[in-house]
C-alpha positions as MATLAB code, in Angstrom:
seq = 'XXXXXXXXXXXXXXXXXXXXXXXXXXXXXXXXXXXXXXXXXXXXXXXXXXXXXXXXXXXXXXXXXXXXXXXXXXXXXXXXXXXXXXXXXXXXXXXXXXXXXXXXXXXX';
ca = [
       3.235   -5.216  -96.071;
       7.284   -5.669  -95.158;
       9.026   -2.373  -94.577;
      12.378   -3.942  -94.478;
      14.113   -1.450  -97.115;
      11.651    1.580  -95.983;
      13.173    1.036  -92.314;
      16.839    0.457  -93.502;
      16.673    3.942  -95.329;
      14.715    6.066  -92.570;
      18.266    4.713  -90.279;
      20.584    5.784  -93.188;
      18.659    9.165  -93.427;
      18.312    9.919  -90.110;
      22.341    9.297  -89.722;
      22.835   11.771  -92.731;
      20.506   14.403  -91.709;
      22.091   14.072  -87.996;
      26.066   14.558  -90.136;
      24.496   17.360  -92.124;
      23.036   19.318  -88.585;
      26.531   18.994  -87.170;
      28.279   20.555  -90.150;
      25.592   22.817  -91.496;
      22.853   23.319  -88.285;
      24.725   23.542  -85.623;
      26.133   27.267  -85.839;
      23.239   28.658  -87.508;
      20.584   27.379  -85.271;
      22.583   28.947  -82.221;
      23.374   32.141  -84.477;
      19.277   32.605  -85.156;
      18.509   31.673  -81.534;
      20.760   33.999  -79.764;
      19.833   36.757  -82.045;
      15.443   36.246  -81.373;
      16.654   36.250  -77.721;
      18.663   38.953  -77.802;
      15.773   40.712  -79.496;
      13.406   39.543  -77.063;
      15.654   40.888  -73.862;
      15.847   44.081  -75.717;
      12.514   44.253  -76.051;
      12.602   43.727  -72.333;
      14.879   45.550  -70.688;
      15.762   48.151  -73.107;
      18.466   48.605  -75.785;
      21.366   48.249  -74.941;
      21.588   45.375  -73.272;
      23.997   44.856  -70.289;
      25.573   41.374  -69.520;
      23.410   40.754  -66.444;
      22.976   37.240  -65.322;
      19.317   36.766  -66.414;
      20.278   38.523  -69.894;
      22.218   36.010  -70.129;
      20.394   33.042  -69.574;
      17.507   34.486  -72.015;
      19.438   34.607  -74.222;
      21.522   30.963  -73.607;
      18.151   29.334  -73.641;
      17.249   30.687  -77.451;
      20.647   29.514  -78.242;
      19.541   26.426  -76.873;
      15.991   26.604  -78.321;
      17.580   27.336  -81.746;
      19.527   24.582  -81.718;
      16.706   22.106  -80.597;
      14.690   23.292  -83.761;
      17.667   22.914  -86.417;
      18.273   19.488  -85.193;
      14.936   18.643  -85.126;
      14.088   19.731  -88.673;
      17.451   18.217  -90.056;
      17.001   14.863  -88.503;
      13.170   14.617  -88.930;
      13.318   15.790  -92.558;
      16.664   13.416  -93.541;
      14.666   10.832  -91.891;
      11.112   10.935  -93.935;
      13.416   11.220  -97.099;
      14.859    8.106  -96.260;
      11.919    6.654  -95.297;
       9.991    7.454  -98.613;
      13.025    6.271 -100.660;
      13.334    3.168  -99.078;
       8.994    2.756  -98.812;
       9.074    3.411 -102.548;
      12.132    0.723 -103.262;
       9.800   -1.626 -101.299;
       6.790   -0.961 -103.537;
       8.827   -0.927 -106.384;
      10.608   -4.372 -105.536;
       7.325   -5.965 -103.979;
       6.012   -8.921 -106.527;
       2.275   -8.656 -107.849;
      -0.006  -11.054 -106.547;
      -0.024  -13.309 -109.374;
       3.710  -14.340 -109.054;
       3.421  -14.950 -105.809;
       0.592  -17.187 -106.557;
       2.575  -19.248 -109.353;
       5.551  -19.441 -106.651;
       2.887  -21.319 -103.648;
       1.419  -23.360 -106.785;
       5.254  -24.280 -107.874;
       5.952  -25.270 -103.866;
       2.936  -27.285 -103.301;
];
């Protein structure tokens, strides 16, 4: 079975759902992340937190973990949209068996 339009649209998804983590994942994922690890530092070394170095780098690797996951699900997601749309156009636009029998007979 050809996948040509199924691939085309898993590209053109994955490019939207990579736009809409810029604009709309980006802050939020860090946001989220920094937040769980300032939580989890808390948890750690008591409340309040002071700005020691490895604080700090708890709490920049959520940031960074947070991020990782909101790009992941944006891109991932935008891409098996895409992927279905275009799988679906290919099913849709894919000729039954019997035409493409009348088109050999017509060739031969």
């Amino acid at each position: 079975m050809e996948t040509k339009m199924a691939n085309k649209f898993s590209y053109i998804g994955g490019g939207i759902g990579l736009t809409l983590f810029a604009i709309f994942g980006l802050l939020p994922g860090s946001f989220i992340g920094g937040a769980l690890g300032l939580s989890l530092v808390g948890a750690l070394f008591g409340m309040p937190v002071e700005p020691t170095l490895s604080s700090g780098i708890i709490v920049g690797a959520f940031m960074l973990i947070g991020i990782f996951i909101s790009g992941l699900l944006f891109i991932s997601l935008c891409t098996l949209f895409g992927w279905l749309v275009g799988a679906a156009i290919d099913r849709i636009a894919r000729p039954k068996k019997s035409e493409k029998e009348a088109h050999k007979i017509l060739q031969v």
